[in-house]
N, C-alpha and C positions, 0 to 999 in steps of 0.2 A: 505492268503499265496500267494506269488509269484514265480510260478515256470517256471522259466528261462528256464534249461537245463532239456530236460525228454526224457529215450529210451524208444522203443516198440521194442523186438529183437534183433537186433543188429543194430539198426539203433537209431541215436539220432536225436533231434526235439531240436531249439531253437525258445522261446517261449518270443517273444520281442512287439507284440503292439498288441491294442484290434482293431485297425481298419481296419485290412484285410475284405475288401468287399466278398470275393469271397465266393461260396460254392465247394468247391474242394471236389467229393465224398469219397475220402482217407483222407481227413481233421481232426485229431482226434478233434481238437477243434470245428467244424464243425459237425461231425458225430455223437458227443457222448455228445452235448451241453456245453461245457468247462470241461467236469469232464470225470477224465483221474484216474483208480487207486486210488478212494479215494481224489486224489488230485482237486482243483478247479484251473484250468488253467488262467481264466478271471484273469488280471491282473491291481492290483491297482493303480499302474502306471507303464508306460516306463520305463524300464531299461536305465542306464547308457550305455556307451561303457564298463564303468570299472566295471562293475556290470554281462556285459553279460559275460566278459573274466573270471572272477572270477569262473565264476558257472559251465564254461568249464570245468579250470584249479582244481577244485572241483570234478566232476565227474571222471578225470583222476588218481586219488588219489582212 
């Protein structure tokens, strides 16, 4: 699964490449090992531009 677009609160997270080096302690993908709600974050490939816009314009809905 590829999850793009994901809130925690009222705050949304896009969710675009696995190579973010960093360990950011508020990092959910970081903090929680890619798994978010059931969801697996780790992402099978890179998103598009038209793919990340999509899942915005999805969420909005």
């Amino acid at each position: 699964m590829n999850t793009i677009f994901y809130t925690l609160g009222e705050n949304g997270y896009l969710n675009i490449t696995n190579r973010c080096m960093m360990s950011c302690p508020y990092c959910i993908k970081y903090k929680w090992a890619n798994k978010f709600h059931g969801s697996d974050l780790k992402l099978e490939k890179e998103p598009s531009v038209e793919e990340i816009v999509r899942s915005i314009d999805d969420i909005k809905k």
